[in-house]
mmCIF file of the N, C-alpha and C atoms, coordinates in Angstrom:
data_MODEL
# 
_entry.id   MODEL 
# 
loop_
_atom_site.group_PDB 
_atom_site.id 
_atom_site.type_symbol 
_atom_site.label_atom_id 
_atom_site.label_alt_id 
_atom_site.label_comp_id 
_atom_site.label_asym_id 
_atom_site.label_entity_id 
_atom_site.label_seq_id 
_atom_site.pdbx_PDB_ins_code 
_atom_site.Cartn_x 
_atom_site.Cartn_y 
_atom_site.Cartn_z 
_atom_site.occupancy 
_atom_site.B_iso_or_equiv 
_atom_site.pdbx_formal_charge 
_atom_site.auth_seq_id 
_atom_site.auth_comp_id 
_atom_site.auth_asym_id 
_atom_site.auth_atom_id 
_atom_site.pdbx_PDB_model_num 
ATOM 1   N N  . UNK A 1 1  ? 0.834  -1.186 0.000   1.00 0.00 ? 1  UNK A N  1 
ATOM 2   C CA . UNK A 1 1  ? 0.000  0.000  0.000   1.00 0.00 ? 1  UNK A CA 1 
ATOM 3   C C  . UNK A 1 1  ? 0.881  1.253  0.000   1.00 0.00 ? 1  UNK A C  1 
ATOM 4   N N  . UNK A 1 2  ? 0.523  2.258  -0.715  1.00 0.00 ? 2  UNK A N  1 
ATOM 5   C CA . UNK A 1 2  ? 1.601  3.764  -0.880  1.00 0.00 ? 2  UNK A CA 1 
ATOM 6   C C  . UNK A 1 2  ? 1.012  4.321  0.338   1.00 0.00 ? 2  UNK A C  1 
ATOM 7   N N  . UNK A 1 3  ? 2.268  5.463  0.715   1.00 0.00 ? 3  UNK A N  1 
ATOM 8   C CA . UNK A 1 3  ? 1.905  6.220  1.510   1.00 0.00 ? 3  UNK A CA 1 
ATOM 9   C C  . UNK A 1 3  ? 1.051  7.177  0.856   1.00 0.00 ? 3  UNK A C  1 
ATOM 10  N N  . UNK A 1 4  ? 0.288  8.130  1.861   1.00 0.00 ? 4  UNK A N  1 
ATOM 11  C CA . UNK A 1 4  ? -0.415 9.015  1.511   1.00 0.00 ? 4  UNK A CA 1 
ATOM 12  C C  . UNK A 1 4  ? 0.535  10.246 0.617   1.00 0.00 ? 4  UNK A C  1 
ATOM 13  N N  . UNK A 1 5  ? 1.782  10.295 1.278   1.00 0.00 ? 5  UNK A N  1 
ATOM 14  C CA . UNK A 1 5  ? 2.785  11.093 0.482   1.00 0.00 ? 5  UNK A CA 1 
ATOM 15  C C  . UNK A 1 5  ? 2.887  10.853 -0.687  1.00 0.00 ? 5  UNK A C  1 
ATOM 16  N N  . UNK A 1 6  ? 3.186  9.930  -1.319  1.00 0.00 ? 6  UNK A N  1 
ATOM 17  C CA . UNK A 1 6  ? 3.714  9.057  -2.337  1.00 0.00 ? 6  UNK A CA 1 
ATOM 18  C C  . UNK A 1 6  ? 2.742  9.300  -3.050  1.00 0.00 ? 6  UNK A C  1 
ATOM 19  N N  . UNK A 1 7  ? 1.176  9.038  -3.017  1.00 0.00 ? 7  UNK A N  1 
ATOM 20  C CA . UNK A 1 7  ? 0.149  9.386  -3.804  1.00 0.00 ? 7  UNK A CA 1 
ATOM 21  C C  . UNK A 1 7  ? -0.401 10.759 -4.124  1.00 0.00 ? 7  UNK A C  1 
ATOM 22  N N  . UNK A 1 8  ? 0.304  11.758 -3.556  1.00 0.00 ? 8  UNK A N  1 
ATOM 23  C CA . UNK A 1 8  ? 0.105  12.949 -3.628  1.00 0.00 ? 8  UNK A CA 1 
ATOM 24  C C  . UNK A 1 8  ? 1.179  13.469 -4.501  1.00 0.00 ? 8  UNK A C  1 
ATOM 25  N N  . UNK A 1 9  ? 2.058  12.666 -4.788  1.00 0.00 ? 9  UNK A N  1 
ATOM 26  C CA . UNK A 1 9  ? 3.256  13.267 -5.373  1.00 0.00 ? 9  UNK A CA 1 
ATOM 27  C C  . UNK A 1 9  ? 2.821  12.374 -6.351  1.00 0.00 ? 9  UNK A C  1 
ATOM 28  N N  . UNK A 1 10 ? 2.536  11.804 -6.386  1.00 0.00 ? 10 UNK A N  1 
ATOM 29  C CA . UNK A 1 10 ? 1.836  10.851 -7.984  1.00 0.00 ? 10 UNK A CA 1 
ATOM 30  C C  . UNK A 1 10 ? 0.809  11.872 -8.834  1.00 0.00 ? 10 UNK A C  1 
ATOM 31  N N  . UNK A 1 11 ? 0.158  11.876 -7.907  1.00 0.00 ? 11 UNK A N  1 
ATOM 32  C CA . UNK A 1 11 ? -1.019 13.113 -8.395  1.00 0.00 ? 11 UNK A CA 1 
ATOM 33  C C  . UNK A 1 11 ? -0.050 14.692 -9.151  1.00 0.00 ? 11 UNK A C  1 
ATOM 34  N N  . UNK A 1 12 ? 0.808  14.880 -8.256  1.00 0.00 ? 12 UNK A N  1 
ATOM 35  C CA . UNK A 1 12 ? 1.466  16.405 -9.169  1.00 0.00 ? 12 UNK A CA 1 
ATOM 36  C C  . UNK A 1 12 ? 2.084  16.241 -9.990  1.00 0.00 ? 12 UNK A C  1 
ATOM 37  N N  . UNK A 1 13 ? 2.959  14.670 -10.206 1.00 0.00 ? 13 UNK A N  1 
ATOM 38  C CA . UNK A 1 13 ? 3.498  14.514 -11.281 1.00 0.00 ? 13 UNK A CA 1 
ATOM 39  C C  . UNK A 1 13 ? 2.496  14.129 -12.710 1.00 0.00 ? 13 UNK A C  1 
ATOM 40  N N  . UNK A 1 14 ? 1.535  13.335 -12.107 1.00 0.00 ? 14 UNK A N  1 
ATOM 41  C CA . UNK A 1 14 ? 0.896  13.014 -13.411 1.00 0.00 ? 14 UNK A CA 1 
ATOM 42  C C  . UNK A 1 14 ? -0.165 14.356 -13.916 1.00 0.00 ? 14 UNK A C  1 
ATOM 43  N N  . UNK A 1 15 ? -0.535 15.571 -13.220 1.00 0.00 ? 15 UNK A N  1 
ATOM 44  C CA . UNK A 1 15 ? -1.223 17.077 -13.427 1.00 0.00 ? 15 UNK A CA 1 
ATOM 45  C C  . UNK A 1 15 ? -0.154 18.174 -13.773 1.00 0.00 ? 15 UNK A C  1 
ATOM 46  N N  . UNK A 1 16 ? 0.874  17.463 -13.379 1.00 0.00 ? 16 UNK A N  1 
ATOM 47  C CA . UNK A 1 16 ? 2.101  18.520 -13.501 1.00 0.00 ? 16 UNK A CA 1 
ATOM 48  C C  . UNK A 1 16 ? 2.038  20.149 -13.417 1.00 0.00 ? 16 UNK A C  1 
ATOM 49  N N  . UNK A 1 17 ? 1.920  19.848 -12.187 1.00 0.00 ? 17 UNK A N  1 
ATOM 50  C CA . UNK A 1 17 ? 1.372  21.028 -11.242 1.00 0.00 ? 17 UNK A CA 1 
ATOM 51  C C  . UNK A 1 17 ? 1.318  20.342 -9.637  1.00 0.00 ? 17 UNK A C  1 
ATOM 52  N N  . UNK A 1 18 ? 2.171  21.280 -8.976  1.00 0.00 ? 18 UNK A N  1 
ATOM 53  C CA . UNK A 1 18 ? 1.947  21.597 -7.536  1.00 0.00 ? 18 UNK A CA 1 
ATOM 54  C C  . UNK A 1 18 ? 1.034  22.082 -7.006  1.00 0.00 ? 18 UNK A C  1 
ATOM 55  N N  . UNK A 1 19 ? -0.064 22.088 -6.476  1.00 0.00 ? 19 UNK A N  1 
ATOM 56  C CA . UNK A 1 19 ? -1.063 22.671 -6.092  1.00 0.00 ? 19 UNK A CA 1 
ATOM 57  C C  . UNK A 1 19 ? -1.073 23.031 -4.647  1.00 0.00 ? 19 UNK A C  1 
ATOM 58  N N  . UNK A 1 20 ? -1.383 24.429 -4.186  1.00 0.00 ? 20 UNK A N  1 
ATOM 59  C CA . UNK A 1 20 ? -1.620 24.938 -3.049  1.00 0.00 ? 20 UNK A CA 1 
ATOM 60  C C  . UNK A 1 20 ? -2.109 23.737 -1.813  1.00 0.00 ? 20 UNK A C  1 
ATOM 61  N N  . UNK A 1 21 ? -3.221 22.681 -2.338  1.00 0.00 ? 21 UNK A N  1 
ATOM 62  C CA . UNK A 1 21 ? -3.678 22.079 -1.698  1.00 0.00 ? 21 UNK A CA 1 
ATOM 63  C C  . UNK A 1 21 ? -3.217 20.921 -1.501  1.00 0.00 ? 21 UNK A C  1 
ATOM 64  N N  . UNK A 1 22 ? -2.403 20.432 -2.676  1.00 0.00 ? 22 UNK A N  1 
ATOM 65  C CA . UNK A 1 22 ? -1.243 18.937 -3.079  1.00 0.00 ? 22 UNK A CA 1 
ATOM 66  C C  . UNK A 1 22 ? 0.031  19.409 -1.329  1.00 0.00 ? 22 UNK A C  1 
ATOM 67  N N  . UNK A 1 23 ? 0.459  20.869 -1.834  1.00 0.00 ? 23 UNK A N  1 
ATOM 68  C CA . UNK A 1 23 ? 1.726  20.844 -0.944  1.00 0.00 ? 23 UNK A CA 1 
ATOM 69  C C  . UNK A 1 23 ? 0.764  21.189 0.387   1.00 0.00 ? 23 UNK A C  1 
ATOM 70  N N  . UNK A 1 24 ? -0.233 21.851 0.695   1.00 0.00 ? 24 UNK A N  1 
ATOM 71  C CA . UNK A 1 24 ? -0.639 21.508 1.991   1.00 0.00 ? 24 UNK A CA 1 
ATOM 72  C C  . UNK A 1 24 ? -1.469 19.930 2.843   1.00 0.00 ? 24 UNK A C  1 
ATOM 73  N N  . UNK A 1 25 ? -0.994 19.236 1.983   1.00 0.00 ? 25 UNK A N  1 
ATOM 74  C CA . UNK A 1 25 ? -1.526 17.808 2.208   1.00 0.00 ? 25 UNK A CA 1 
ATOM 75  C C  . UNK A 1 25 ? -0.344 17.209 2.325   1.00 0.00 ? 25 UNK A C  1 
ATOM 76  N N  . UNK A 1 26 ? 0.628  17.321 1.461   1.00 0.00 ? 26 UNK A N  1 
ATOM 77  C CA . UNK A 1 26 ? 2.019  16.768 2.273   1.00 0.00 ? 26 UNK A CA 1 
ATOM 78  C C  . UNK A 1 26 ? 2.478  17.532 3.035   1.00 0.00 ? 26 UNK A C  1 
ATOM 79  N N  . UNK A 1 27 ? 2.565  18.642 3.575   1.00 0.00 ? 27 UNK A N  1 
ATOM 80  C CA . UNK A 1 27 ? 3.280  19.225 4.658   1.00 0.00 ? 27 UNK A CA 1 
ATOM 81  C C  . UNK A 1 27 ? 2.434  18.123 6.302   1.00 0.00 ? 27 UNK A C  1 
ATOM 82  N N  . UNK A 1 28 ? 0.711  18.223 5.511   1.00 0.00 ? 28 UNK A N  1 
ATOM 83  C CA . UNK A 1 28 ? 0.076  18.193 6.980   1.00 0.00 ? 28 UNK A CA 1 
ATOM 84  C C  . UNK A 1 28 ? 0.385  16.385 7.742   1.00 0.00 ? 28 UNK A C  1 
ATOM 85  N N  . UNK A 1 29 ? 1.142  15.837 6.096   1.00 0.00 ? 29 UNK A N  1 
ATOM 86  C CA . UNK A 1 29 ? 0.876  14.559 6.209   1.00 0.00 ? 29 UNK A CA 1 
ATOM 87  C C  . UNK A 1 29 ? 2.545  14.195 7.132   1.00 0.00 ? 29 UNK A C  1 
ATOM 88  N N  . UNK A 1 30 ? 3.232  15.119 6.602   1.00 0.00 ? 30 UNK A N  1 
ATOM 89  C CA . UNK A 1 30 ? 5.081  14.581 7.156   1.00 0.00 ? 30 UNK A CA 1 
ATOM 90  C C  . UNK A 1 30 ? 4.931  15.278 8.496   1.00 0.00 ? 30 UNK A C  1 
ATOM 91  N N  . UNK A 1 31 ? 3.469  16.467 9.259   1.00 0.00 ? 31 UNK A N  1 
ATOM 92  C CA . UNK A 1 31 ? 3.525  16.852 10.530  1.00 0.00 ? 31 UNK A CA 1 
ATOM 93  C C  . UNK A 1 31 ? 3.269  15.303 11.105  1.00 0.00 ? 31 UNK A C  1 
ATOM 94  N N  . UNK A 1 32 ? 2.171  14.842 10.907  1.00 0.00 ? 32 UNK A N  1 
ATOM 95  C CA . UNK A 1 32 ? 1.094  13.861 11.660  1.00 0.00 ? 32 UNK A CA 1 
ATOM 96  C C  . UNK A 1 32 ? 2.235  12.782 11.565  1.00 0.00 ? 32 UNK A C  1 
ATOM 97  N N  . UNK A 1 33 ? 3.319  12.466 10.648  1.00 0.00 ? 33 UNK A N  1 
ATOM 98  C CA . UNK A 1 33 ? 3.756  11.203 10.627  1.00 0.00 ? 33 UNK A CA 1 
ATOM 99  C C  . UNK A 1 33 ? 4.987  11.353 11.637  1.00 0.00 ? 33 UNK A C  1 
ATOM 100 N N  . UNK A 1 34 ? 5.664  12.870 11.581  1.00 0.00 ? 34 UNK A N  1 
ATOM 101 C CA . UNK A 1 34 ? 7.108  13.252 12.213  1.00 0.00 ? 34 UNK A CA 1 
ATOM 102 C C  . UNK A 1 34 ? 8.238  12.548 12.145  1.00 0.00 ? 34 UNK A C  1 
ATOM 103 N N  . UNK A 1 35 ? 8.439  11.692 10.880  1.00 0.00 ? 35 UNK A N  1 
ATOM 104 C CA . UNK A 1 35 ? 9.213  11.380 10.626  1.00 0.00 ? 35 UNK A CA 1 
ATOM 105 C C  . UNK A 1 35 ? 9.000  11.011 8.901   1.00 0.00 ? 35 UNK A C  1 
ATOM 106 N N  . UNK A 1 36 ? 10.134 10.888 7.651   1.00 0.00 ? 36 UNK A N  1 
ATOM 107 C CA . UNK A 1 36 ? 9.655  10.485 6.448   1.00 0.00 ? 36 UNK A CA 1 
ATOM 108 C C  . UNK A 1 36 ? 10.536 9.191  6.097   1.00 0.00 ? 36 UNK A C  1 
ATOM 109 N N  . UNK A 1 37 ? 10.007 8.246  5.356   1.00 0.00 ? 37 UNK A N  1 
ATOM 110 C CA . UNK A 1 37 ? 10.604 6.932  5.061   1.00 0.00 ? 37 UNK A CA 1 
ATOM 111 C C  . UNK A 1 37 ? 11.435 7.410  3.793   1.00 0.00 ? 37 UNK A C  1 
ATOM 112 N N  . UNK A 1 38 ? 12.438 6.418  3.383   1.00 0.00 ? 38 UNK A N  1 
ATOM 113 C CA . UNK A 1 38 ? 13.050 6.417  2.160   1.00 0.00 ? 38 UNK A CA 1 
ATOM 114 C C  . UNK A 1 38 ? 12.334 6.555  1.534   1.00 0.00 ? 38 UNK A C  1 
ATOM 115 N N  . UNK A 1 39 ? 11.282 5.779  1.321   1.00 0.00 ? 39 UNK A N  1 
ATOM 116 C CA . UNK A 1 39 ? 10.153 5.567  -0.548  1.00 0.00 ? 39 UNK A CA 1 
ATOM 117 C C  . UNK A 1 39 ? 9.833  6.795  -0.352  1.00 0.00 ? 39 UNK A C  1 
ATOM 118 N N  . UNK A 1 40 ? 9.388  7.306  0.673   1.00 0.00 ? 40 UNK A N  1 
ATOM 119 C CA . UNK A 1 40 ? 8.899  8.937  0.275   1.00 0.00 ? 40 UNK A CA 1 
ATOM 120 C C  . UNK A 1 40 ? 9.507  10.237 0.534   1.00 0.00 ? 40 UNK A C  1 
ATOM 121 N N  . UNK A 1 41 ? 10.645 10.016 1.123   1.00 0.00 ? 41 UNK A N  1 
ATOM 122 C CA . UNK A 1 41 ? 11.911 11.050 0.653   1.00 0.00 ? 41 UNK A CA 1 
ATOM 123 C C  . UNK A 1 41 ? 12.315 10.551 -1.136  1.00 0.00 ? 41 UNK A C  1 
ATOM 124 N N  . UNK A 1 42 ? 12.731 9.570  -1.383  1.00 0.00 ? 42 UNK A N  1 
ATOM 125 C CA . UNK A 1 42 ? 12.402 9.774  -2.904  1.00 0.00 ? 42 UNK A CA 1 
ATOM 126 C C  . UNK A 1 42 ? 11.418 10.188 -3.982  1.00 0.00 ? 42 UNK A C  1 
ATOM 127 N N  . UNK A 1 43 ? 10.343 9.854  -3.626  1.00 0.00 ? 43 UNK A N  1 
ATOM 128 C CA . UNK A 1 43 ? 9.532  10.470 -3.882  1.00 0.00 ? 43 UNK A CA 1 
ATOM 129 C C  . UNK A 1 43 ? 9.419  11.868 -3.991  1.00 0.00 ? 43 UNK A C  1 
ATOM 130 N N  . UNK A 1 44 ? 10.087 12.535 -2.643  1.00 0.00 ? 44 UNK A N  1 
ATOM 131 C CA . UNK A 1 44 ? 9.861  14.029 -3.153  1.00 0.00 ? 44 UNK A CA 1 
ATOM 132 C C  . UNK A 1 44 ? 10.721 14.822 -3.428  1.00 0.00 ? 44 UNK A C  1 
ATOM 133 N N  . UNK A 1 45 ? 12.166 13.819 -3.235  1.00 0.00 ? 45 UNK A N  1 
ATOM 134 C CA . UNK A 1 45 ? 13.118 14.446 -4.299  1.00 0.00 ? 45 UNK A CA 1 
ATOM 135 C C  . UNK A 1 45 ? 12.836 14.305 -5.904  1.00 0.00 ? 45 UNK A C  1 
ATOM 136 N N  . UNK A 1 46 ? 12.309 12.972 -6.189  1.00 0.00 ? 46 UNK A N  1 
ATOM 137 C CA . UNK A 1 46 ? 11.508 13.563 -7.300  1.00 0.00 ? 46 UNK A CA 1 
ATOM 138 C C  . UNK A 1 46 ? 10.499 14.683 -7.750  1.00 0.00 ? 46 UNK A C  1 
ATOM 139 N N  . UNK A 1 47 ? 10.073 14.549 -6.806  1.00 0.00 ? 47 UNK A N  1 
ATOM 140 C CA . UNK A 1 47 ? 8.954  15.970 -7.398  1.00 0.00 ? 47 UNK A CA 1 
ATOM 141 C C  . UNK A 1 47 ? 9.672  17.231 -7.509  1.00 0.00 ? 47 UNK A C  1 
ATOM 142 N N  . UNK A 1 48 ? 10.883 17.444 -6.179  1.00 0.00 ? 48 UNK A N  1 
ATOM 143 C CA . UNK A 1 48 ? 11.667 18.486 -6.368  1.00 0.00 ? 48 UNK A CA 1 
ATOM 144 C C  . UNK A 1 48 ? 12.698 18.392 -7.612  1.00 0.00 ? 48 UNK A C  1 
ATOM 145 N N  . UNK A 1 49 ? 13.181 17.459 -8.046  1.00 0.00 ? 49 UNK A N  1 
ATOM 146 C CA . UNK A 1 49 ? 14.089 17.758 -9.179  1.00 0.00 ? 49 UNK A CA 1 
ATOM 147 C C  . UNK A 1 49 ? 12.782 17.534 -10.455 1.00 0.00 ? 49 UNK A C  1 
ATOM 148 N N  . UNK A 1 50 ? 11.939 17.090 -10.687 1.00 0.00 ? 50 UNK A N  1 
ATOM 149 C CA . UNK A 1 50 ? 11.104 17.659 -12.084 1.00 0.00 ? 50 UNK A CA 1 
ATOM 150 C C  . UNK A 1 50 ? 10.646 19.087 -11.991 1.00 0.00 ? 50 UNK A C  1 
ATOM 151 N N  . UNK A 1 51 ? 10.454 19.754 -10.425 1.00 0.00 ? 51 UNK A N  1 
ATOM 152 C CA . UNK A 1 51 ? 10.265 21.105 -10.614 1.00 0.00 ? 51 UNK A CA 1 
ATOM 153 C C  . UNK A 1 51 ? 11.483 21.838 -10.997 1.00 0.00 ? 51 UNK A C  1 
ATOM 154 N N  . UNK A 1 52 ? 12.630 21.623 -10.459 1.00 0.00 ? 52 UNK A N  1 
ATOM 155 C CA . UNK A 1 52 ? 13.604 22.326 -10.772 1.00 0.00 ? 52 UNK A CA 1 
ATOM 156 C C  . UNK A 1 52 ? 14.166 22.559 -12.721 1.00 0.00 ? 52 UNK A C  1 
ATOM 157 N N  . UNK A 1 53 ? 13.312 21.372 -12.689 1.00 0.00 ? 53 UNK A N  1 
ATOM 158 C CA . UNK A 1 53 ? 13.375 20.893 -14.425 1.00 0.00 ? 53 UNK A CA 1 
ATOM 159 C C  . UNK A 1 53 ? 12.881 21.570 -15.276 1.00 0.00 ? 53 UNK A C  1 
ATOM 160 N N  . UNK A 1 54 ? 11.713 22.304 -14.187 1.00 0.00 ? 54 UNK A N  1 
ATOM 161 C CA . UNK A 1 54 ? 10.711 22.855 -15.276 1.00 0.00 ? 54 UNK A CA 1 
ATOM 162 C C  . UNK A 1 54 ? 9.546  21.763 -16.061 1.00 0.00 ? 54 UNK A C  1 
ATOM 163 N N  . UNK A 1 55 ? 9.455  20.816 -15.412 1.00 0.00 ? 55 UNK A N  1 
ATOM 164 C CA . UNK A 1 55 ? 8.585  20.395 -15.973 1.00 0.00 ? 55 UNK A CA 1 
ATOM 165 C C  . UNK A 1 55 ? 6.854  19.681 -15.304 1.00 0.00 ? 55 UNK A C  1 
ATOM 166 N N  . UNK A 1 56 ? 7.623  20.873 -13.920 1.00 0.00 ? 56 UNK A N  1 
ATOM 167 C CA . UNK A 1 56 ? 6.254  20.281 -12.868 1.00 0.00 ? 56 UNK A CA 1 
ATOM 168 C C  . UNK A 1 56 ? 6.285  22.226 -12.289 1.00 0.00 ? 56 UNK A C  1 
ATOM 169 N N  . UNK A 1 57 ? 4.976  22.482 -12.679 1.00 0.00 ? 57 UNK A N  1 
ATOM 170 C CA . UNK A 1 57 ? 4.352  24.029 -12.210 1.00 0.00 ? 57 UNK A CA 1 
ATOM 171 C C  . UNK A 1 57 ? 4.007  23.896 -10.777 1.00 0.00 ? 57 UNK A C  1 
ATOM 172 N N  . UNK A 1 58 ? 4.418  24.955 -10.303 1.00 0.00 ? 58 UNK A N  1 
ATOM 173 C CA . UNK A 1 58 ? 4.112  25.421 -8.668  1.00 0.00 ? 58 UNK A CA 1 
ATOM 174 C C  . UNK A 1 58 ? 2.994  26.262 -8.927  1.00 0.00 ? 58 UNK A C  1 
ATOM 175 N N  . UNK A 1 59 ? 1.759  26.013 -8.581  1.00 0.00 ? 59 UNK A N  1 
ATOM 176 C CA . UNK A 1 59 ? 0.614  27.205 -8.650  1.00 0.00 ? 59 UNK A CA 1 
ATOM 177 C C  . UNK A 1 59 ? 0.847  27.499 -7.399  1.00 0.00 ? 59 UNK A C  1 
ATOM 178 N N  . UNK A 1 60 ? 0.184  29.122 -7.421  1.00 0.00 ? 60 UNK A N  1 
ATOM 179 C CA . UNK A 1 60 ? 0.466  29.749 -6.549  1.00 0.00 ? 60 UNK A CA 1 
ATOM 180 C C  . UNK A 1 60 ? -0.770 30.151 -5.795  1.00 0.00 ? 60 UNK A C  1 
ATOM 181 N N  . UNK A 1 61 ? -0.586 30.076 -4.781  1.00 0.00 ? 61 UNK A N  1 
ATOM 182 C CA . UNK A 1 61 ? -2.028 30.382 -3.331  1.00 0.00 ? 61 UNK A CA 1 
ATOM 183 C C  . UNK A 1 61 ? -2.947 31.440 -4.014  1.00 0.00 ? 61 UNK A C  1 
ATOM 184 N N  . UNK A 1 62 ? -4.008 31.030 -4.204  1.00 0.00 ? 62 UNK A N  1 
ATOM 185 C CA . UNK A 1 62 ? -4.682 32.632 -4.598  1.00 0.00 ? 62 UNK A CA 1 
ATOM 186 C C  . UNK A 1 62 ? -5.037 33.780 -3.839  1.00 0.00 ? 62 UNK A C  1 
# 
């Protein structure tokens, strides 16, 4: 079973877009857990190096 992280970062990669509500669902999810596993520290070094890539959009809070 994925973490809840892992599926949220699935979700921005496959919308390709960060969403206000994507990154406040993993922030609220790595509070509640207080600690992050390998699979999902990779995970979001992936998401961070396709943004850095340019090929994953950060929307911005309205």
């Amino acid at each position: 079973m994925k973490s809840m992280i892992r599926r949220l970062v699935e979700e921005a990669l496959y919308i390709k877009q960060l969403t206000p509500s994507i990154e406040n669902e993993i922030n609220y999810e790595l509070t509640r857990l207080g600690h992050i596993s390998d699979s999902d520290f990779e995970a979001l070094e992936l998401l961070m190096s396709e943004m850095d890539a340019g090929r994953i959009q950060l929307v911005p809070s309205p």
